[in-house]
LOSEFI-890354 format. One line per 2 residues: number of its first residue (from 1); for each residue y, z, x negated of N, C-alpha, C. Coordinates in Angstrom, 2 decimals, padded with zeros to 5 digits. Layout:
! LOSEFI-890354
NUM = Y Z X Y Z X Y Z X; ...
***
This chain:
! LOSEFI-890354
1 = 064.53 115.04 -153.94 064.50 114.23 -152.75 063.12 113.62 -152.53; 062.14 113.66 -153.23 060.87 113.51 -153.11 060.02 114.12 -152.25
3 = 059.23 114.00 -151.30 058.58 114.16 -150.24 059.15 115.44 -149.40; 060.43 115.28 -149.06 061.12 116.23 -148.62 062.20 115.15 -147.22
5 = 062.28 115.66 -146.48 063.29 115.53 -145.40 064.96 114.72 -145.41; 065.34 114.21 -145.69 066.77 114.12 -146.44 067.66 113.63 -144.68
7 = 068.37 113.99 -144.34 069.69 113.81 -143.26 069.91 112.30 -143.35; 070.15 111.89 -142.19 070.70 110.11 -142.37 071.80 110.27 -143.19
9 = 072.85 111.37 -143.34 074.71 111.28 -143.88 074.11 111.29 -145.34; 072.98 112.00 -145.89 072.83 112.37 -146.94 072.22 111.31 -147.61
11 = 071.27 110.63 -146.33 070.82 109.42 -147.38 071.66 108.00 -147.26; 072.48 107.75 -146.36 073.65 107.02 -146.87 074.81 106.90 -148.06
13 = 074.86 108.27 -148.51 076.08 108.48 -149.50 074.62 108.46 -150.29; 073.64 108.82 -150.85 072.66 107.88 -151.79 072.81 106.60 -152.27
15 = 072.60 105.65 -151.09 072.87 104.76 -151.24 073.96 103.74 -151.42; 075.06 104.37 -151.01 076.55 104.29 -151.26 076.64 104.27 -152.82
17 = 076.25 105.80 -153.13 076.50 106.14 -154.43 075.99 105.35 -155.33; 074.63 104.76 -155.60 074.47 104.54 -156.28 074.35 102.70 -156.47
19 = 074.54 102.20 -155.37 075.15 100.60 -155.20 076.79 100.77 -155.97; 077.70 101.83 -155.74 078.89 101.38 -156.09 078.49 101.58 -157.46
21 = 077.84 102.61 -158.32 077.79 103.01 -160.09 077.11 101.49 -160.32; 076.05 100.73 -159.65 075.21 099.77 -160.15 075.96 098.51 -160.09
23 = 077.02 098.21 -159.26 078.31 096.93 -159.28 079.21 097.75 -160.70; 079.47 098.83 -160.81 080.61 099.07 -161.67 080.00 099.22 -163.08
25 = 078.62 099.57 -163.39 078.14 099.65 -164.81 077.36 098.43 -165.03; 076.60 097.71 -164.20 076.22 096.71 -164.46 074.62 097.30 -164.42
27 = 074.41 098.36 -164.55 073.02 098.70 -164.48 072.38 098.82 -163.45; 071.06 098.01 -163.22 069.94 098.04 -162.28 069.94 099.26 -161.57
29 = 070.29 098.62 -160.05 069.73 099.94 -159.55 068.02 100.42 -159.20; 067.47 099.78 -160.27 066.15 100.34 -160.47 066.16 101.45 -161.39
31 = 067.20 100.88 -161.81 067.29 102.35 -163.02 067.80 103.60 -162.63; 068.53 103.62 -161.64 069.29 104.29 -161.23 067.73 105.41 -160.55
33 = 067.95 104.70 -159.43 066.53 105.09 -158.86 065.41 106.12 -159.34; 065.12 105.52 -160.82 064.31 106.38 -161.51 064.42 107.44 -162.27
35 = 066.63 107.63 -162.76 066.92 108.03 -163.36 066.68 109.46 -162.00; 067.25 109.07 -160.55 067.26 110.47 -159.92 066.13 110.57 -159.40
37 = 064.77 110.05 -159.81 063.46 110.38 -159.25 063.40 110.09 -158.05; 063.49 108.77 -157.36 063.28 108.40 -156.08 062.48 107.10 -156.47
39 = 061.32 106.58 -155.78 060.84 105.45 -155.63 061.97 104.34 -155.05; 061.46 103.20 -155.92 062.42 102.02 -155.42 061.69 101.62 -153.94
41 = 060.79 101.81 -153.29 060.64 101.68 -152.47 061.41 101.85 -151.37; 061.34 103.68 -151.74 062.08 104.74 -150.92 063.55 104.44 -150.63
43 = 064.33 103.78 -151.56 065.68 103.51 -152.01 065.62 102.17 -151.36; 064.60 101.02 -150.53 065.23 099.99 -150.46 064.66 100.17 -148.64
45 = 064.11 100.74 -148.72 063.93 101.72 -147.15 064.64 102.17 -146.19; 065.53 103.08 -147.20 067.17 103.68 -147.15 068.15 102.79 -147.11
47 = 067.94 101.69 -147.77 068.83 100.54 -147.49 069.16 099.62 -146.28; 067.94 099.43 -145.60 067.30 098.95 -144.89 067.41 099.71 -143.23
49 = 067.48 101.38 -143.22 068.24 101.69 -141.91 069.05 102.45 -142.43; 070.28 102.09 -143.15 071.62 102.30 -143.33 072.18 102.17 -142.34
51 = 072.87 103.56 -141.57 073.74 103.83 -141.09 073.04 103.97 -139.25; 071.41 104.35 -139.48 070.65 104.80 -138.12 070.36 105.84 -138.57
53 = 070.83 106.52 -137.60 069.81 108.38 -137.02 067.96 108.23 -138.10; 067.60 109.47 -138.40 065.97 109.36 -138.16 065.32 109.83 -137.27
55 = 064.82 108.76 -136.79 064.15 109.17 -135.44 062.52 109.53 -135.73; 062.07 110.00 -134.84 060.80 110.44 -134.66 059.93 109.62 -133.93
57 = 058.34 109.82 -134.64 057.51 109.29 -133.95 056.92 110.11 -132.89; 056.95 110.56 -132.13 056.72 111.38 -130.63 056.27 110.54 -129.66
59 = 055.99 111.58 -128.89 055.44 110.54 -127.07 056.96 110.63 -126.64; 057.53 109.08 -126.62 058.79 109.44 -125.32 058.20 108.16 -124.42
61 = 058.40 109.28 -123.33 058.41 108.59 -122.41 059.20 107.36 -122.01; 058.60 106.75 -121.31 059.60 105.43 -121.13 059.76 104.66 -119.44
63 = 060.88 104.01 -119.48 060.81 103.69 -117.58 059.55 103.17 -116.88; 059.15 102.21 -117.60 058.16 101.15 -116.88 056.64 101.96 -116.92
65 = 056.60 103.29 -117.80 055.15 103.60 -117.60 054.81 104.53 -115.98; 053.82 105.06 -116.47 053.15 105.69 -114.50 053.78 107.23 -114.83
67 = 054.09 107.26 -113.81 054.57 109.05 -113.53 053.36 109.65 -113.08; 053.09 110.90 -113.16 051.72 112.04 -112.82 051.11 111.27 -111.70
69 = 052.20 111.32 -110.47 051.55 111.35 -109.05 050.83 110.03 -108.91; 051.62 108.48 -109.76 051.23 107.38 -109.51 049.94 107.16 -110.17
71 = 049.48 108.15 -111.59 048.09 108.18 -112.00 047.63 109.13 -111.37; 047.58 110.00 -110.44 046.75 110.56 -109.23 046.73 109.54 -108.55
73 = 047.37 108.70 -107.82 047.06 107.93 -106.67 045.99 106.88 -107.63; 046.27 106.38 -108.24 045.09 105.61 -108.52 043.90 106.22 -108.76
75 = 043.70 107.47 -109.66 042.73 107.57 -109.61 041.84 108.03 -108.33; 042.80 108.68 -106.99 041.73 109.11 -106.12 041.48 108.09 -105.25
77 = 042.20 106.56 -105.84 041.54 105.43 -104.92 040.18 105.04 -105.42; 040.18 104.84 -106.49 039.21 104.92 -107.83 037.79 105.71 -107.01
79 = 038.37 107.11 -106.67 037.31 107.81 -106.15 037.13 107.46 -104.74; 038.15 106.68 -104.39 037.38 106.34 -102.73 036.72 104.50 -102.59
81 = 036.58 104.42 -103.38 035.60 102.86 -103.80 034.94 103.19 -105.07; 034.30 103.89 -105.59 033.48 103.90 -106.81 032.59 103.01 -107.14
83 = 032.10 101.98 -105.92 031.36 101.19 -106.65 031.95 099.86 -106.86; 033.30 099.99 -106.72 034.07 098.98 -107.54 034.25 099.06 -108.49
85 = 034.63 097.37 -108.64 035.14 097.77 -110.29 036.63 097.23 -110.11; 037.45 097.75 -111.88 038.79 097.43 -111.47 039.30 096.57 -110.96
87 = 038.59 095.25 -111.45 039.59 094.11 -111.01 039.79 093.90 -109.35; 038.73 094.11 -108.24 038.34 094.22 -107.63 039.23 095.38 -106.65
89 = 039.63 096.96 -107.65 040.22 097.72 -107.00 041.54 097.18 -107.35; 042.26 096.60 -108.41 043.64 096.07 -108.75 043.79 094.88 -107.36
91 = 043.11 094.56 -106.64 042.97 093.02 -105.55 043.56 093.66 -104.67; 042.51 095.08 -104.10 042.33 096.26 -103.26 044.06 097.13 -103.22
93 = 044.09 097.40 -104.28 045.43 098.02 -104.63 047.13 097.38 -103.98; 046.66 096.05 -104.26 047.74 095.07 -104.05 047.85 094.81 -102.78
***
């Protein structure tokens, strides 16, 4: 499980698993941890978005940003006052 991919289902029953052996033996789940070669880091990480999807860091898009055409329109206002400057074209704009 070391620098490899693991499924949210897969890394929940991890953590399942080895919280219920660490209440029932009494042993650290640091030990545990090291016994199956995972950083305690990694294991308190996993703890931590228990029971979320893994999501990705990607471009998503989002509502409030500019669509294509609305960064064309600015910029060819841009090009029809060039010797402005923004604040000036944001006044202009409004």
């Amino acid at each position: 499980m070391k620098s490899s991919w693991v499924p949210h289902d897969v890394r929940d029953s991890v953590v399942d698993y080895l919280k219920h052996w660490a209440e029932q033996t009494g042993i650290p789940l640091s030990s545990f941890t090291t016994w199956i070669e995972i950083s305690s880091s990694k294991f308190y990480n996993w703890q931590k978005r228990y029971g979320k999807e893994n999501m990705h860091n990607a471009y998503i898009p989002r509502d409030f940003w500019l669509e294509d055409w609305e960064k064309g329109a600015i910029i060819e206002f841009h090009y029809q006052y060039p010797l402005e400057g923004y604040r000036r074209l944001t006044f202009m704009k409004i």
